[in-house]
FILO-801970 format. One line per 8 residues: number of its first residue (from 1); their letters; for each residue x, y, z of N, C-alpha, C, O. Coordinates in steps of 0.2 Angstrom, whole numbers. Layout:
NUM	a	X,Y,Z,X,Y,Z,X,Y,Z,X,Y,Z | ...
% end
This chain:
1	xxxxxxxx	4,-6,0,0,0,0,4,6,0,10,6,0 | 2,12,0,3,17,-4,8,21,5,6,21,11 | 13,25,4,13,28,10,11,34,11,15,37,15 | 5,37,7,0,41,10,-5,39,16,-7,42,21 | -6,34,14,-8,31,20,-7,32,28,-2,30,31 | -13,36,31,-9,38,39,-12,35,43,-16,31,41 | -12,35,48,-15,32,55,-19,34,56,-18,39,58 | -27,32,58,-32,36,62,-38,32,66,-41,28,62
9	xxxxxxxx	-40,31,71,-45,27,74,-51,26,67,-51,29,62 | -54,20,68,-60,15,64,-64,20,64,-64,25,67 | -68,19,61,-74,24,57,-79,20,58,-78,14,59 | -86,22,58,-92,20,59,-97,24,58,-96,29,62 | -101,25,54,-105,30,49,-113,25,52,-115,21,48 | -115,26,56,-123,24,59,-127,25,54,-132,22,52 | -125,33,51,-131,39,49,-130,37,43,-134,41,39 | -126,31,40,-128,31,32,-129,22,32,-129,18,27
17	xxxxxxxx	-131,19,39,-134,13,37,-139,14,35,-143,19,37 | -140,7,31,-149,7,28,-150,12,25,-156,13,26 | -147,17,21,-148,21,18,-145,18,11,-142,13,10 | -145,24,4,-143,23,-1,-147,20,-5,-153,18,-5 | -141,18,-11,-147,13,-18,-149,8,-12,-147,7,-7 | -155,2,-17,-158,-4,-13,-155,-10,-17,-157,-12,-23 | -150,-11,-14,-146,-15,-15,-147,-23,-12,-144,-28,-13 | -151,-22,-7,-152,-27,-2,-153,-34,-3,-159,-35,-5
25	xxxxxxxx	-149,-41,-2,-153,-43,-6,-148,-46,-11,-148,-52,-13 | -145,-43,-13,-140,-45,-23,-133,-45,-18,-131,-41,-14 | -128,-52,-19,-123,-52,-18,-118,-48,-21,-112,-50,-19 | -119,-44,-25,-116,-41,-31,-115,-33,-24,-109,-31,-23 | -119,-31,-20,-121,-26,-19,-123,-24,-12,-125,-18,-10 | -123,-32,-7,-124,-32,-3,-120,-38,2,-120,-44,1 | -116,-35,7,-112,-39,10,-114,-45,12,-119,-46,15 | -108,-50,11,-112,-57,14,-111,-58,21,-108,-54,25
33	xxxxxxxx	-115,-64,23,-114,-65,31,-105,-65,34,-103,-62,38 | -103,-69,31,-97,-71,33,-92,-66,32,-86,-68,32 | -95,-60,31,-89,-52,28,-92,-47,33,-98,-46,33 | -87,-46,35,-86,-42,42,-85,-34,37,-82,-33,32 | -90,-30,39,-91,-22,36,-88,-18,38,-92,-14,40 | -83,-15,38,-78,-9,44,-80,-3,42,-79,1,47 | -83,1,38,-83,7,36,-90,7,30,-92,2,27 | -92,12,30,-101,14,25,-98,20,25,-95,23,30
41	xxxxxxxx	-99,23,18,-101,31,18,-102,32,12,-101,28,7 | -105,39,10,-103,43,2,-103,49,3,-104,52,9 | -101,52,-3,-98,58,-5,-101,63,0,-107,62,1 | -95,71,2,-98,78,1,-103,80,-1,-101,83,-6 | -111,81,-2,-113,85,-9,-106,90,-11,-101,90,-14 | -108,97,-7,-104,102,-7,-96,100,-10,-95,102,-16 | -92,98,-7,-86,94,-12,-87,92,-16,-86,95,-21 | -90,85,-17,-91,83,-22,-94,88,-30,-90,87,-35
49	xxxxxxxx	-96,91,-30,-97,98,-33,-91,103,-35,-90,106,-41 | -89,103,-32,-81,107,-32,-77,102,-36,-75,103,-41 | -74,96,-33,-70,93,-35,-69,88,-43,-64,86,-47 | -77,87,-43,-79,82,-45,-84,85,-52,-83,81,-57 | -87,89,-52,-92,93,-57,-91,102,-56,-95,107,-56 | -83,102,-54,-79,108,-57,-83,115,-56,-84,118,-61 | -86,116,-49,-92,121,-49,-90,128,-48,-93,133,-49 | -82,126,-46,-80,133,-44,-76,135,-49,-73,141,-49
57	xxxxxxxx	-74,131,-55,-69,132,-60,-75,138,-65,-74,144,-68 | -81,134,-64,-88,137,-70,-87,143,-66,-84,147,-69 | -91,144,-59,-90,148,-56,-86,156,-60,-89,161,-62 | -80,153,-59,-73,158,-57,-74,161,-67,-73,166,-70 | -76,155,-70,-77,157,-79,-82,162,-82,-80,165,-88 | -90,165,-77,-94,166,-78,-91,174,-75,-93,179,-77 | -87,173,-68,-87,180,-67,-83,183,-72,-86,188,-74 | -78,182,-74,-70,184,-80,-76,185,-83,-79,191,-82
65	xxxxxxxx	-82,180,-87,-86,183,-94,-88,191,-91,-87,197,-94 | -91,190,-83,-96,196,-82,-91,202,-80,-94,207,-78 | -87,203,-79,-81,208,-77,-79,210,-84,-77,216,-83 | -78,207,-89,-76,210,-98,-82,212,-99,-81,216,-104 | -88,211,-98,-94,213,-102,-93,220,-97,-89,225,-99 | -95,220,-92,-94,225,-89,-88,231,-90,-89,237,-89 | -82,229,-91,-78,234,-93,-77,236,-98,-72,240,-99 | -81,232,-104,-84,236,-111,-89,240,-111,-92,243,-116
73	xxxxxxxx	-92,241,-103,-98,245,-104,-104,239,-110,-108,242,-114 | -105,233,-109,-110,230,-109,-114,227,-105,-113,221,-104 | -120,232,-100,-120,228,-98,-125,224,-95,-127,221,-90 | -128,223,-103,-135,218,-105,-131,210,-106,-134,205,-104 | -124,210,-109,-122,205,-109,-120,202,-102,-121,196,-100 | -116,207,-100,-116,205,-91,-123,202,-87,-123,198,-83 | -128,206,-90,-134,203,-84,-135,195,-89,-137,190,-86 | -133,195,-98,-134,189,-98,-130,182,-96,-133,177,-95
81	xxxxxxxx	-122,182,-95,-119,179,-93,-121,177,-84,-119,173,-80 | -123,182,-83,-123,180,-75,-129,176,-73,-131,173,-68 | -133,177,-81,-140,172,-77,-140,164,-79,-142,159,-77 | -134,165,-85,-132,158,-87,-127,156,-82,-127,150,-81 | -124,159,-79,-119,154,-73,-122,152,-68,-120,147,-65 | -130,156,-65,-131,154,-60,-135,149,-62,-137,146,-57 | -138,147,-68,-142,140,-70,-136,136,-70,-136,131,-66 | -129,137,-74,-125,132,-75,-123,131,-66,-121,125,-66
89	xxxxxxxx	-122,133,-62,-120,131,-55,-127,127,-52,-126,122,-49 | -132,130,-55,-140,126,-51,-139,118,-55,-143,114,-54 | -136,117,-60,-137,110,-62,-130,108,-60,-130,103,-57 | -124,109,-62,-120,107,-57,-122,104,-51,-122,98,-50 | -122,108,-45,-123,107,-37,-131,101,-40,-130,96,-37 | -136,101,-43,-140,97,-42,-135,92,-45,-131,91,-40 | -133,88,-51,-130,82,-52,-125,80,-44,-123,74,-41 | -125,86,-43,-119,84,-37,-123,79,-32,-122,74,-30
97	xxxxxxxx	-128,83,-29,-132,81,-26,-137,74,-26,-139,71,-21 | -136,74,-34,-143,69,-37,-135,64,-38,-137,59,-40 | -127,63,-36,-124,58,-37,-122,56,-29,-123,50,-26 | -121,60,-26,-119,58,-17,-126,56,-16,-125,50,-13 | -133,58,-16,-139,53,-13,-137,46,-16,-138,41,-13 | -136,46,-22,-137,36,-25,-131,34,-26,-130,29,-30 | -124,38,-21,-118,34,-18,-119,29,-13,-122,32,-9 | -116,23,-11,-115,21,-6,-109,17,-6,-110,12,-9
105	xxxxxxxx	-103,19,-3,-99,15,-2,-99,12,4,-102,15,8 | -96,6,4,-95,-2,8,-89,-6,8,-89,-11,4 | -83,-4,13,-78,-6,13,-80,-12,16,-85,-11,19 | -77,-20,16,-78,-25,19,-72,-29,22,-67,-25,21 | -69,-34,24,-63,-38,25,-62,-39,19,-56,-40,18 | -67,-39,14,-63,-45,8,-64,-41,2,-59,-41,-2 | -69,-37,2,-69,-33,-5,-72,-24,-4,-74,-23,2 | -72,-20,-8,-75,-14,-9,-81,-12,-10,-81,-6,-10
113	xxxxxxxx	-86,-15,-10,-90,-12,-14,-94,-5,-17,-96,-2,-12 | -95,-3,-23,-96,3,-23,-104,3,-29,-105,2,-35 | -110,6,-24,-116,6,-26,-117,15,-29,-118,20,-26 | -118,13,-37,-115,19,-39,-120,21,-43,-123,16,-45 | -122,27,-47,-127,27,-54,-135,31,-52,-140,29,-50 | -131,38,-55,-135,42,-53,-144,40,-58,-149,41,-55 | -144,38,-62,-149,35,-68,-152,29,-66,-158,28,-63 | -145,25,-68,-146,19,-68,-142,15,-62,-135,15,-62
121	xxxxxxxx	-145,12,-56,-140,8,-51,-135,3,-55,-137,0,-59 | -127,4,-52,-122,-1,-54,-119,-2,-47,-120,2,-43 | -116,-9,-47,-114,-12,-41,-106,-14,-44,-104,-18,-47 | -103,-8,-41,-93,-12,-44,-92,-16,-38,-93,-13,-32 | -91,-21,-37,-85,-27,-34,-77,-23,-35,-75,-21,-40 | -74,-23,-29,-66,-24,-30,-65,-27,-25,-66,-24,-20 | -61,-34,-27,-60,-36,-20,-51,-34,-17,-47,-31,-20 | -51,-35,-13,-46,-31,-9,-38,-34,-12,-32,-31,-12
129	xxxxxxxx	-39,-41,-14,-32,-45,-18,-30,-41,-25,-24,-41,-28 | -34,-37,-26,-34,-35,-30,-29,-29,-32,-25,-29,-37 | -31,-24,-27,-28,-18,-27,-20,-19,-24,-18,-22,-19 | -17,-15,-30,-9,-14,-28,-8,-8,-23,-3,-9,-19 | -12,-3,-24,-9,2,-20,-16,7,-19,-20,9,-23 | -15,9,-14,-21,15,-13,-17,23,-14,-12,24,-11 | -19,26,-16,-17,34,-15,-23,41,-12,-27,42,-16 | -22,43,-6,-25,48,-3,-22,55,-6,-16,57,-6
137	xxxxxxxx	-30,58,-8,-27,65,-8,-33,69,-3,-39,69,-3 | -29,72,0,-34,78,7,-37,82,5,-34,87,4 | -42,84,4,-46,90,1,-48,94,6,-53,98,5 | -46,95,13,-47,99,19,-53,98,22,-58,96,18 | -54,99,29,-58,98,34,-59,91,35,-64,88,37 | -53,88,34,-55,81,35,-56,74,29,-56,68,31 | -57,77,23,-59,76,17,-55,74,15,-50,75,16 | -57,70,11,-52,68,3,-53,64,-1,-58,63,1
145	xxxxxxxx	-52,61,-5,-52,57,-11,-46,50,-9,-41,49,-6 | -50,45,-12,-46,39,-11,-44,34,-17,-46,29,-17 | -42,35,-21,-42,31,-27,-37,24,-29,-31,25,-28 | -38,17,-30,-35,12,-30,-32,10,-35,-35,11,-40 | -26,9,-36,-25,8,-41,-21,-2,-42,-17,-5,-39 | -26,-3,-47,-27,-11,-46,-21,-13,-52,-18,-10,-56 | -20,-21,-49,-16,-25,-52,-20,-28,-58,-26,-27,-58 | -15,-34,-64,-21,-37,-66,-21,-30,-75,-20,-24,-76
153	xxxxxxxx	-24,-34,-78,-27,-31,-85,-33,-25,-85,-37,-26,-81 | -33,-21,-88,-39,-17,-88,-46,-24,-85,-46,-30,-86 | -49,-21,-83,-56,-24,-79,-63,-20,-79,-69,-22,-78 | -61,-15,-78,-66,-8,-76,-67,-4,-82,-62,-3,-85 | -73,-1,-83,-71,5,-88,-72,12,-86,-77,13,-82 | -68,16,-87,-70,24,-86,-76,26,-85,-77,28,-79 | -81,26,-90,-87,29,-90,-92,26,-83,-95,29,-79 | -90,20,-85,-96,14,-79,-94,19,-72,-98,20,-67
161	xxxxxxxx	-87,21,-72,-87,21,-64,-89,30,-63,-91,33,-58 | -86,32,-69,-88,41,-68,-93,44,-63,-99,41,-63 | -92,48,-59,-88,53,-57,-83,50,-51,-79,53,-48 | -84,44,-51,-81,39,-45,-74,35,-50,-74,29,-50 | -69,39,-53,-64,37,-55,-57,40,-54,-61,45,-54 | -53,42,-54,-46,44,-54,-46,48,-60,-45,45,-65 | -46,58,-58,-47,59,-67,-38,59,-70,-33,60,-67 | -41,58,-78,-35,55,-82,-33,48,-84,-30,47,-89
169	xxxxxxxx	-35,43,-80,-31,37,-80,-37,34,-86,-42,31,-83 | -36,33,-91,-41,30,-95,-39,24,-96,-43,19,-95 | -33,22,-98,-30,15,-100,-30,11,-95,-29,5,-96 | -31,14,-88,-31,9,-83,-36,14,-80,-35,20,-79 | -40,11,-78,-46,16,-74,-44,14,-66,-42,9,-64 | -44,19,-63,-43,18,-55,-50,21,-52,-53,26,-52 | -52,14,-47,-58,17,-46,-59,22,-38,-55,19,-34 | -62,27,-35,-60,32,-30,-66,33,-27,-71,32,-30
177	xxxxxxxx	-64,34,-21,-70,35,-15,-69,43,-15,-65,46,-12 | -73,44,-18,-73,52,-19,-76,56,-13,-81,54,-11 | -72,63,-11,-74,70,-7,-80,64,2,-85,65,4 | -75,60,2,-77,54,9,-74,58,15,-68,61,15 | -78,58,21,-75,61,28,-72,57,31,-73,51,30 | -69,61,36,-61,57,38,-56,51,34,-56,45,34 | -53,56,30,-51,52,24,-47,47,24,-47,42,20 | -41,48,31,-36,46,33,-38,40,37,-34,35,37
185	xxxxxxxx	-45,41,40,-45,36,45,-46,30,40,-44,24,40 | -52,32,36,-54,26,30,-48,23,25,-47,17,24 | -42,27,23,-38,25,22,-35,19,24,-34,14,21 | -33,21,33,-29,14,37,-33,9,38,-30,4,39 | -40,11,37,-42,4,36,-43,1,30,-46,-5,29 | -42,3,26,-42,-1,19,-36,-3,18,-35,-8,16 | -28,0,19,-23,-2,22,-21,-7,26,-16,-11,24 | -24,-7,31,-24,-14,35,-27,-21,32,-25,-27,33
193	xxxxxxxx	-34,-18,30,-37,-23,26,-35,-27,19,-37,-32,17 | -30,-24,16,-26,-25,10,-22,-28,12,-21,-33,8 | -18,-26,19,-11,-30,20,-11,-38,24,-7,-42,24 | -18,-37,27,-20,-43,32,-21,-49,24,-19,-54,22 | -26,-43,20,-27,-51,15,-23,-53,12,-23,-59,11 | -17,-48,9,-10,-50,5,-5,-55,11,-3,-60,8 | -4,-54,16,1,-59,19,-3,-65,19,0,-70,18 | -10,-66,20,-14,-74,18,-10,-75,14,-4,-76,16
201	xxxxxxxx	-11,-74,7,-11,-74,-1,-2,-75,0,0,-80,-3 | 1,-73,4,9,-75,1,10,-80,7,15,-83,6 | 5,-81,12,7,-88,17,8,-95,13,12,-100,12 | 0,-94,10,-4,-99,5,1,-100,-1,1,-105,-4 | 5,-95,-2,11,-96,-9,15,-100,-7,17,-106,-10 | 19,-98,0,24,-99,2,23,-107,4,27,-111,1 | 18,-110,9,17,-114,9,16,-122,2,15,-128,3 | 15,-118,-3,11,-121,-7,20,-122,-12,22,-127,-15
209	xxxxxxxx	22,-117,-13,31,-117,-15,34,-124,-11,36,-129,-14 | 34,-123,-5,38,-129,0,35,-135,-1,40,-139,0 | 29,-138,-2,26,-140,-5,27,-144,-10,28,-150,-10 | 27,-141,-14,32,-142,-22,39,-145,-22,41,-150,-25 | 41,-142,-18,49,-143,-16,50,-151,-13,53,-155,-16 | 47,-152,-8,47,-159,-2,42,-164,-4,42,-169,-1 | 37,-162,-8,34,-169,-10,29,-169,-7,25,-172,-10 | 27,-166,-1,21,-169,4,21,-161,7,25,-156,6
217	xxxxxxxx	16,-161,11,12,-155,13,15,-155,21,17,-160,24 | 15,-149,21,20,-148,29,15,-144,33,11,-141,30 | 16,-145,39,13,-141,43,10,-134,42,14,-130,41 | 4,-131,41,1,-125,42,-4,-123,40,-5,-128,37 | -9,-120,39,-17,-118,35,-16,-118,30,-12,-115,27 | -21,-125,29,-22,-125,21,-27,-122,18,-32,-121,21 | -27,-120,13,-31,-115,10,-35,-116,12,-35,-121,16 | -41,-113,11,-48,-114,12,-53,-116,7,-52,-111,4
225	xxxxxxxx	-56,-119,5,-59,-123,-1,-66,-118,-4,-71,-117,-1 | -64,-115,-9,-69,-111,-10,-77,-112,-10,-80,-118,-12 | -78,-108,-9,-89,-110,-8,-90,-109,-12,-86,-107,-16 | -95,-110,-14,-100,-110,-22,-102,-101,-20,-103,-99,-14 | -100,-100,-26,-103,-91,-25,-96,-86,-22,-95,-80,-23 | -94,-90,-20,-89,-85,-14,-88,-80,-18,-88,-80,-24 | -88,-74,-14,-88,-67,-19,-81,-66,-19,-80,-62,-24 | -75,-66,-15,-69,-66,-16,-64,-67,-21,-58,-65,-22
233	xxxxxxxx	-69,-70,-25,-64,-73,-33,-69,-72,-37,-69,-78,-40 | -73,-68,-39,-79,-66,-42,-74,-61,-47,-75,-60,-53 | -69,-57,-45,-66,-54,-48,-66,-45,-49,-64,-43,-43 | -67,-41,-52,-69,-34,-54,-75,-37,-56,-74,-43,-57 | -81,-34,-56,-86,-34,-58,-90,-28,-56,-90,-25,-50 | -96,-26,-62,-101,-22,-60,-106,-23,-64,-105,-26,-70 | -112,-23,-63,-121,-25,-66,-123,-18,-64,-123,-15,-59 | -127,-17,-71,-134,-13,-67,-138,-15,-64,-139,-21,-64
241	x	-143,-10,-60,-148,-13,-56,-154,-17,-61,-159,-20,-58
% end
């Protein structure tokens, strides 16, 4: 994992159980019994908005128009740019709004899940063997951005995951826990959850190496025989609702 990653007590969001898309029910989108939950939340409206649907870039574009109109002494065209930026800021902050209500992110011991799609519900799966490295960026008061970046062939697409992606990385999409509070603390624990499941994954190598070597099976946990269904090796996946 990444050494952005810092240290901060467990997280527990009460105020967003049972809330979100209805996902209830679909193992795609709803944690199984034997996965332990550490963390729920979704995005800032208000950030999300700024960060994510660039509200303050629009903003900052409509005043430059109405401050030129105005210093040419036009100033019908200034009253019209300023009526156009404040519809363009009211549909902004609404998508922003209409994507953090039908967010719900769901860190678990084993996998990610990310209940996503402001139109249409999509359910991404990342399971946690998956991701090579996480990278936190801070967006203040606590805030920040979390984006994975996975092992493994392209698997995800850009647009599926939009506005819940790492902007720029097309050829490899990175999927991101976007404008999330206490960003740090959510970190360590996907951190820890990454690292607990990677030392299995290299016991089970190691063991399975020596194995090879000696002919016969030596002392220590043997793997565990997958369940029908097991969502752990399901892979990258997303469905609509």
């Amino acid at each position: 994992m990444s050494n952005d990653l810092h240290e901060l007590p467990e997280l527990d969001h009460p105020d967003v159980a049972g809330h979100g898309p209805a996902a209830d029910g679909d193992p795609m989108g709803t944690p199984a019994p034997d996965e332990k939950v550490l963390w729920k939340g979704r995005p800032d409206r208000s950030l999300l908005a700024r960060t994510a649907f660039h509200s303050w870039s629009v903003a900052i574009y409509f005043v430059v128009l109405i401050g030129l109109a105005l210093a040419f002494g036009n100033a019908a065209g200034a009253i019209v740019c300023a009526v156009l930026g404040v519809l363009g800021l009211a549909v902004l902050q609404g998508l922003a709004w209409l994507s953090a209500r039908s967010t719900l992110y769901i860190l678990t011991n084993e996998r990610l899940i990310m209940r996503i799609g402001m139109a249409i519900e999509t359910r991404i799966n990342v399971p946690l063997k998956h991701v090579q490295a996480a990278h936190l960026k801070p967006r203040g008061k606590g805030h920040g951005d979390i984006a994975l970046e996975l092992n493994g062939d392209r698997l995800l697409g850009y647009v599926l995951l939009w506005p819940h992606v790492r902007p720029w990385k097309f050829a490899m999409p990175q999927p991101m826990l976007r404008a999330i509070p206490d960003a740090e603390g959510v970190a360590k624990q996907l951190a820890d959850a990454c690292s607990a499941f990677n030392r299995i994954e290299q016991n089970l190598t190691e063991i399975k190496d020596r194995t090879a070597e000696t002919g016969k099976q030596e002392n220590g946990p043997a793997p565990r025989p997958a369940k029908a269904g097991e969502l752990a090796d399901r892979g990258l996946r997303g469905a609509p609702a």
